[in-house]
C-alpha positions in Angstrom: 96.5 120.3 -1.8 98.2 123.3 -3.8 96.9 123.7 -7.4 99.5 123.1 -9.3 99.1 124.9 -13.1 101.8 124.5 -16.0 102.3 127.1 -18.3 100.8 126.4 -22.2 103.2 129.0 -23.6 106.7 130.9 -23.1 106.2 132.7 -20.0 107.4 136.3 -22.1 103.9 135.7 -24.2 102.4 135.1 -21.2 103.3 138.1 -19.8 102.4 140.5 -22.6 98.9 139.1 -23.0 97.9 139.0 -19.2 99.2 142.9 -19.9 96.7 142.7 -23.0 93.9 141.3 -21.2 94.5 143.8 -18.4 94.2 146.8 -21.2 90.9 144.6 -22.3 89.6 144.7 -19.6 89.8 148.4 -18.9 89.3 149.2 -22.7 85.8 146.6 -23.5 82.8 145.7 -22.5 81.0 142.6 -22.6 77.9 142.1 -24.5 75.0 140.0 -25.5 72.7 139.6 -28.3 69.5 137.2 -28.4 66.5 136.2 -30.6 63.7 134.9 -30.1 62.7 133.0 -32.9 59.7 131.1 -34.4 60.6 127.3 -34.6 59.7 126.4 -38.4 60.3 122.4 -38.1 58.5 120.3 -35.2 59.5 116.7 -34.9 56.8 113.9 -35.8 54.7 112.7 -32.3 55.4 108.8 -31.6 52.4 107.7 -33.6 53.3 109.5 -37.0 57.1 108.0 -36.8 55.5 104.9 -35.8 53.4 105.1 -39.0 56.7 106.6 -41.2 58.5 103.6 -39.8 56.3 101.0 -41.0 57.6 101.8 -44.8 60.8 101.0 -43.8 59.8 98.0 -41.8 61.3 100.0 -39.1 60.1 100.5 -35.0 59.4 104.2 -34.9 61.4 104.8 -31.4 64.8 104.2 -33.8 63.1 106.6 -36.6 64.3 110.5 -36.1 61.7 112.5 -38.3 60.3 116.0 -38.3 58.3 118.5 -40.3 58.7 121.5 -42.0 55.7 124.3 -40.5 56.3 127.0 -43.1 58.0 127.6 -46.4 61.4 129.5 -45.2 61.9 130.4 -49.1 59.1 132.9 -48.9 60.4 135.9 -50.0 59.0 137.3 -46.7 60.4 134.8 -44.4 63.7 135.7 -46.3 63.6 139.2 -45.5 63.2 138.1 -41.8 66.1 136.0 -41.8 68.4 137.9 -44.1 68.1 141.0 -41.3 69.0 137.9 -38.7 72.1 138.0 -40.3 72.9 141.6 -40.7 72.1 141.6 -36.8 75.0 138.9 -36.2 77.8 140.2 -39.1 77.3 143.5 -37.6 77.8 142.6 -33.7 80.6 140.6 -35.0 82.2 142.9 -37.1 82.3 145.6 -33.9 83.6 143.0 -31.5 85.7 140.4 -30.1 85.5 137.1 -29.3 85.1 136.2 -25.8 85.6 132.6 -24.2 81.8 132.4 -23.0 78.6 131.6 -25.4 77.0 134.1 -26.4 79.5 136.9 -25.2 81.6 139.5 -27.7 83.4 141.9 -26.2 82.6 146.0 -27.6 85.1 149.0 -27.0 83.4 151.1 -24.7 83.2 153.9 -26.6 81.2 152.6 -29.2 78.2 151.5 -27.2 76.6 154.3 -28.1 76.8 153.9 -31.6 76.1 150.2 -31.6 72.6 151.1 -29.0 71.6 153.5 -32.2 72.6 151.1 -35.0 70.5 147.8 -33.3 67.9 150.0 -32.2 67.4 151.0 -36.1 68.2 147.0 -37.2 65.4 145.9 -34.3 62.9 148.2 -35.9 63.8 146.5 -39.9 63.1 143.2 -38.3 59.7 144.4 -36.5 58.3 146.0 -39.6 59.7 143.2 -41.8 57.6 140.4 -39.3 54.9 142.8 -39.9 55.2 142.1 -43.4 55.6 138.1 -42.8 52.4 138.1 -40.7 50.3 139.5 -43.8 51.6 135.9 -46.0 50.9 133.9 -42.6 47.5 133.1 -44.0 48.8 132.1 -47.0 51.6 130.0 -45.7 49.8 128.4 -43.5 47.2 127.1 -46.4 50.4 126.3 -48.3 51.8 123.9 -45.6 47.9 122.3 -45.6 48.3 120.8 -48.8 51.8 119.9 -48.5 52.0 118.2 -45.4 48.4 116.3 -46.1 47.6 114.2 -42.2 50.8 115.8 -40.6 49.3 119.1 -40.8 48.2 120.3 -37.1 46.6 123.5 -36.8 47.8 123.4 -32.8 51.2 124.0 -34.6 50.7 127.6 -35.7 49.9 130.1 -33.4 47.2 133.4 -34.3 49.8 135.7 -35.6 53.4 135.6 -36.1 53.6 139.0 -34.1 56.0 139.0 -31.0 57.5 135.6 -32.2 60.9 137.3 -33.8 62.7 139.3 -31.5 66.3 140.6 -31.1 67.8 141.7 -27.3 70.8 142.9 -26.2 72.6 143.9 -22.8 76.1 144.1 -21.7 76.4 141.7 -18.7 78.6 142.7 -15.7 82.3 140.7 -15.1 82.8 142.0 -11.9 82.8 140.2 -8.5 80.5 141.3 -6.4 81.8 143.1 -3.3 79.8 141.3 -1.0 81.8 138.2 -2.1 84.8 139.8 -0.2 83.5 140.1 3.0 81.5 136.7 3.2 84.5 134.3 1.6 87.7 136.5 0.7 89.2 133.0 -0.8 86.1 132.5 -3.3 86.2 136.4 -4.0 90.0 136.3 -4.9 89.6 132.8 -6.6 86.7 134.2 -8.5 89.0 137.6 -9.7 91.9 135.4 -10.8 88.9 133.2 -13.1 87.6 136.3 -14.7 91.1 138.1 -15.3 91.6 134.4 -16.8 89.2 134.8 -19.0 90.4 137.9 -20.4 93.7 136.3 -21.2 91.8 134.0 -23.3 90.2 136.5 -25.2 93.7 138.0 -26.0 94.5 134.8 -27.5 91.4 134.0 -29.4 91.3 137.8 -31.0 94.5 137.0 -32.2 93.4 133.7 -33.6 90.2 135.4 -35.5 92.4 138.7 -36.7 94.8 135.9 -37.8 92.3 133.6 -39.2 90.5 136.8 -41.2 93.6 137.7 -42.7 94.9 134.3 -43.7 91.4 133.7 -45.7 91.7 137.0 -46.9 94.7 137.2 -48.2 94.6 133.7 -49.5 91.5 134.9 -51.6 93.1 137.8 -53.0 96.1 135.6 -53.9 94.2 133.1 -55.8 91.9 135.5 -57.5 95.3 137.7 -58.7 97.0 134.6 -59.9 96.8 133.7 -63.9 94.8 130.9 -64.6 95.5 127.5 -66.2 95.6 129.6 -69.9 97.5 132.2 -68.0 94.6 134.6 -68.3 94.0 136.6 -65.0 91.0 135.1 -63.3 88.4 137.5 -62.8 88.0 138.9 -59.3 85.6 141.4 -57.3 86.1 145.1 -56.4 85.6 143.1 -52.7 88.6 141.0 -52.5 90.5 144.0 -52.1 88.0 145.8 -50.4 87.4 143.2 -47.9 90.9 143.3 -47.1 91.7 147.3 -46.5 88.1 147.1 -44.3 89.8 144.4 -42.1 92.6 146.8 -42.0 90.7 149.4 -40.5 89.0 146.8 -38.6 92.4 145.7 -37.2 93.1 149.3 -36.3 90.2 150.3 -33.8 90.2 146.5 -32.1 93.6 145.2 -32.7 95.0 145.1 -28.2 98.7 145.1 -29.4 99.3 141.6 -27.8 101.9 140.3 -30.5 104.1 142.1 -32.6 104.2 139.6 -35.4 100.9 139.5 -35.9 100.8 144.0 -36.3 103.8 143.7 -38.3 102.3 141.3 -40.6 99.4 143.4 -40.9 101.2 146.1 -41.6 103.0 144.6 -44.4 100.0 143.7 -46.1 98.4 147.7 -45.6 102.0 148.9 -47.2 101.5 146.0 -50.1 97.9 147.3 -50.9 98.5 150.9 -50.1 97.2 153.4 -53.0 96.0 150.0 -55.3 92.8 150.0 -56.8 91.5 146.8 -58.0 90.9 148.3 -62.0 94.0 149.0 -61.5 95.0 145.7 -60.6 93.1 144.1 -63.9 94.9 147.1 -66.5 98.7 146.3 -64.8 99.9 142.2 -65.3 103.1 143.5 -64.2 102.1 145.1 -61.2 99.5 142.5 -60.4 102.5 139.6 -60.5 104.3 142.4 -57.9 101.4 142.2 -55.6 101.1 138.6 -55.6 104.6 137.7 -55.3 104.6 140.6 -52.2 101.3 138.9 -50.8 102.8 135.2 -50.8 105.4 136.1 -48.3 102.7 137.4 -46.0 101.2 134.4 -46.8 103.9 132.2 -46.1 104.0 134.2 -42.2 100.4 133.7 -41.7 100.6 129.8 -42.6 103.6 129.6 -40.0 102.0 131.1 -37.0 98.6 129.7 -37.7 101.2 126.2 -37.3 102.9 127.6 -34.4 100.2 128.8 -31.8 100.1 128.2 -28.4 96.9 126.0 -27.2 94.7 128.7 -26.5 94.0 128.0 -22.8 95.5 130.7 -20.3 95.6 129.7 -16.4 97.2 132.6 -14.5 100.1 130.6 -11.7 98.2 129.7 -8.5 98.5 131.8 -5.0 99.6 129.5 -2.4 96.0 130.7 -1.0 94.3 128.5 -3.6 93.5 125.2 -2.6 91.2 121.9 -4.0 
């Protein structure tokens, strides 16, 4: 039977973003970051829920119940995890989304640069585990006392070396050749899946550049805006910051798949363009300017956020596929 697909959108934005997820294709390259991480929480075996149950007058097989291993507030452990995140804002910050866990897609030209800069954050987390594994003694004694009978030494391995780990690679999206000459209908229905997801990521860029600028924007609007004694509320060097980064931000991943969306950016750069957030606390007048300016952005965001298409992209079927 042919596969019969409908259209989610007007076929004209079709059209430009299968364009745009042609240009992505050429222009990106997939890529994955992984931990390996130390599991600080282990749940209870049967007989210590049975036992927690028992308080409750419960049965311990309808009792869900765990334990902490190690104090995560440990200035140490927090050093650990705070360099987690950098790891994760950073990959996100130089990517885009990409409709597979675990995937982002990276302009090709900045592999380089992002190989150096998690090469340098993969050597902070090392020596900062380093660092952990000198309080493991001590945590470990700490989570004696507090978790009295539940403590299990089985539970905590000699060092905490090799246990936090950060990997990345960048995953082909290619058919294989081989494919062609063994089933040329898988090898062509396979093509037509990954140039479908492509598409997708067009659509769910635009959704995350839209979503960014909606939040910030909204932020900066609220933060400009007099309170309830009509005193300006007092706001961050960041809120403005935050929103010319995303500008340049914009500008190196932005793939030109819908002119609304780069002309409302655009009106926002021209808005903030030259202001200075001292600037923006010394002038009311000028402040009330930006805010009125930054509500019709505002107002276009809100509308399009409203208006957009389910994400899903199929590509129309070739008489060739069947089901």
């Amino acid at each position: 039977m042919t596969k019969m697909i409908e259209l989610e959108e007007p076929a004209a934005d079709t059209t430009e973003r299968v364009q745009a997820g042609h240009m992505l294709r050429g222009a990106m390259a997939p890529v994955r970051v992984s931990f390996t991480w130390f599991g600080t929480r282990k749940s209870l075996s049967a007989e210590q829920k049975a036992r927690a149950a028992e308080s409750f007058g419960a049965e311990g097989q309808f009792l869900t119940a765990g334990k902490k291993l190690i104090d995560t507030s440990h200035p140490a452990f927090k050093v650990v995890t705070a360099i987690r995140g950098q790891i994760v804002n950073f990959w996100k910050f130089v990517s885009l989304p990409f409709p597979e866990p675990g995937l982002r897609l990276i302009r090709q030209q900045d592999i380089a640069e992002f190989n150096t800069r998690m090469t340098a954050l993969r050597a902070e987390l090392d020596e900062s585990v380093v660092n952990l594994d000198k309080h493991y003694a001590e945590l470990r004694s700490a989570a004696r006392d507090r978790l009295g009978s539940l403590f299990n030494a089985s539970d905590y391995p000699i060092t905490l070396q090799g246990l936090f780990g950060i990997a990345w690679e960048y995953p082909s999206m290619e058919v294989p050749e081989y494919l062609q000459r063994l089933n040329p209908q898988l090898y062509e229905q396979e093509c037509r899946r990954i140039a479908g997801r492509f598409d997708e990521a067009v659509l769910l860029a635009e959704e995350a550049f839209l979503g960014e600028l909606n939040r910030l924007v909204s932020h900066l609007t609220e933060r400009l805006s007099g309170g309830e004694d009509g005193k300006p509320k007092v706001f961050r060097d960041s809120a403005v910051e935050n929103l010319k980064e995303f500008f340049g931000r914009f500008q190196q991943l932005n793939v030109r798949s819908n002119v609304d969306l780069d002309n409302l950016v655009e009106q926002a750069q021209r808005i903030l363009k030259g202001v200075e957030p001292q600037y923006l606390r010394d002038n009311a007048t000028r402040r009330q300017q930006i805010v009125s300016q930054l509500a019709g952005v505002q107002a276009s965001v809100d509308g399009m956020l409203v208006d957009r298409p389910r994400r899903s992209i199929v590509r129309p079927a070739s008489p060739r596929e069947i089901t």
